[in-house]
C-alpha positions in Angstrom: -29.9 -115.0 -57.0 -27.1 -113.3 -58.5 -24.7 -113.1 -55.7 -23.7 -115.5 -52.8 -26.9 -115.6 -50.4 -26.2 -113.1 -47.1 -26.4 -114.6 -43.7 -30.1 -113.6 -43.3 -31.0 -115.3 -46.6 -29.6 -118.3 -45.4 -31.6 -118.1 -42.2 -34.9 -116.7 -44.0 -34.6 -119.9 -46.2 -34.4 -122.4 -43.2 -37.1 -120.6 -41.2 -39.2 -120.9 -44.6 -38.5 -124.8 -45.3 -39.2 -125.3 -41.3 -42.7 -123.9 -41.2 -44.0 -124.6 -44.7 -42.2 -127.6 -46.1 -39.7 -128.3 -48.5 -42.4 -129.4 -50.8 -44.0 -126.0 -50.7 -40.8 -123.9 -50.8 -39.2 -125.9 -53.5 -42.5 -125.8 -55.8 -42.5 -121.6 -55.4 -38.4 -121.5 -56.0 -38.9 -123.8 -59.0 -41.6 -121.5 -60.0 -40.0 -118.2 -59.8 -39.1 -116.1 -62.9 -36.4 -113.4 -63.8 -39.6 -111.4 -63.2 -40.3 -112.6 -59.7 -37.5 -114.2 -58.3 -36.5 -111.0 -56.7 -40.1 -110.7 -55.0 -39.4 -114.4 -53.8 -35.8 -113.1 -52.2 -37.4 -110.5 -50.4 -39.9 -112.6 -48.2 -37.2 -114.9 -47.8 -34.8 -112.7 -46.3 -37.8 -110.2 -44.7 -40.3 -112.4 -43.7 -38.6 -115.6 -43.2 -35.4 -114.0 -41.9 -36.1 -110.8 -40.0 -39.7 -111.2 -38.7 -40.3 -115.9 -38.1 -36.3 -116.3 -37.3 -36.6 -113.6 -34.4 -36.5 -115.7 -30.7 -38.8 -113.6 -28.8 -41.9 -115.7 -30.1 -42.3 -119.7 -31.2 -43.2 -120.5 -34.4 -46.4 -121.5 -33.1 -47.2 -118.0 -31.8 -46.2 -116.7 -34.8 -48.3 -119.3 -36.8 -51.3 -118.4 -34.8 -51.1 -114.6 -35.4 -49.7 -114.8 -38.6 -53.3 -116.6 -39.5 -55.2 -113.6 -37.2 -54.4 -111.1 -39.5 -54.2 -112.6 -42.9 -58.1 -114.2 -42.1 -58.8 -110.4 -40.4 -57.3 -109.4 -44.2 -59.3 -111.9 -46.5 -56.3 -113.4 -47.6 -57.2 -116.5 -48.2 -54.8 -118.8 -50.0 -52.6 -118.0 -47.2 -54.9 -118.2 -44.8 -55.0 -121.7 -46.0 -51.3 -122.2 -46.4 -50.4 -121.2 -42.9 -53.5 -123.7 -41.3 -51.0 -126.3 -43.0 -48.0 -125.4 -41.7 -49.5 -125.9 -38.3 -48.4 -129.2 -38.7 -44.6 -127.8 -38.8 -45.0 -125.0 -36.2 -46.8 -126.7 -33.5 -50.5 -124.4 -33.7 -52.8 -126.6 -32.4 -56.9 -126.7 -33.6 -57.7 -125.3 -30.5 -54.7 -122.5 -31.1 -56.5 -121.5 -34.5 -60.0 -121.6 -33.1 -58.9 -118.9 -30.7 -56.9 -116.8 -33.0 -60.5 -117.1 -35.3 -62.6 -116.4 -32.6 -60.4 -112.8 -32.1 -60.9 -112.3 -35.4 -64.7 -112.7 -35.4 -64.4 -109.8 -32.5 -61.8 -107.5 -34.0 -61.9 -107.6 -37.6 -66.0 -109.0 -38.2 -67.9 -111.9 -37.8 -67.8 -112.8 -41.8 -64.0 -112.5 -41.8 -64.1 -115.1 -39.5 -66.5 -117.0 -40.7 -64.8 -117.4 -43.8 -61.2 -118.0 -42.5 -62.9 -121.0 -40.7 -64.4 -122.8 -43.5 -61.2 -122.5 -45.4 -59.3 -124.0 -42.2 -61.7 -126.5 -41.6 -61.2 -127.5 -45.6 -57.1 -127.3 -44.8 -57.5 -129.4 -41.9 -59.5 -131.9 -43.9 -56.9 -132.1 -46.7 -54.2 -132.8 -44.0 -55.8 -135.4 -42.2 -56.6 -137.0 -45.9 -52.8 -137.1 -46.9 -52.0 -138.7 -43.6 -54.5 -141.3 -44.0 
């Protein structure tokens, strides 16, 4: 970043580190290029600061949505990523089952199908580091 980060950096960053881990967010900044650092400021400050940091909803309703429509979307590294930051935000199992089983109504049966084998995996890699 070429100038002092604004307020909503600052907050986007926090936000960021609190639902997907230092470890995580450190790896992508550590990662980033002069080609896309600027993509990396942008869903710090939009996603992380305008849309997670707003008080109206929890980061675990957020977390549960947020893996709605990315598994109604077939995105599914992220899909993964965001089952492991349940462990930050507070989105239970039974939260992401739910979400899932909207998404096997709204968005099709195979979306959902294959959002739950890739959180089932997630939720097997978690419960592997903490043994």
């Amino acid at each position: 970043m070429s100038e002092a980060p604004s307020d909503r950096q600052r907050q986007g960053m926090a936000t960021r580190r609190a639902v997907l881990g230092d470890a995580h967010v450190d790896r992508a900044q550590a990662a980033a290029t002069d080609f896309d650092r600027p993509f990396q400021e942008l869903i710090t400050e939009a996603a992380w600061g305008h849309v997670w940091s707003r008080p109206t909803w929890t980061k675990r309703e957020r977390s549960i949505v947020t893996i709605a429509l990315l598994a109604a979307l077939g995105h599914d590294e992220e899909v993964a990523m965001h089952v492991r930051a349940t462990a930050n935000t507070g989105a239970s199992r039974e939260d992401i089952c739910e979400a899932l089983l909207h998404v096997a109504i709204y968005a099709g049966v195979p979306a959902a199908n294959h959002a739950i084998k890739i959180a089932k995996k997630a939720f097997g890699e978690m419960g592997a580091e903490k043994a």
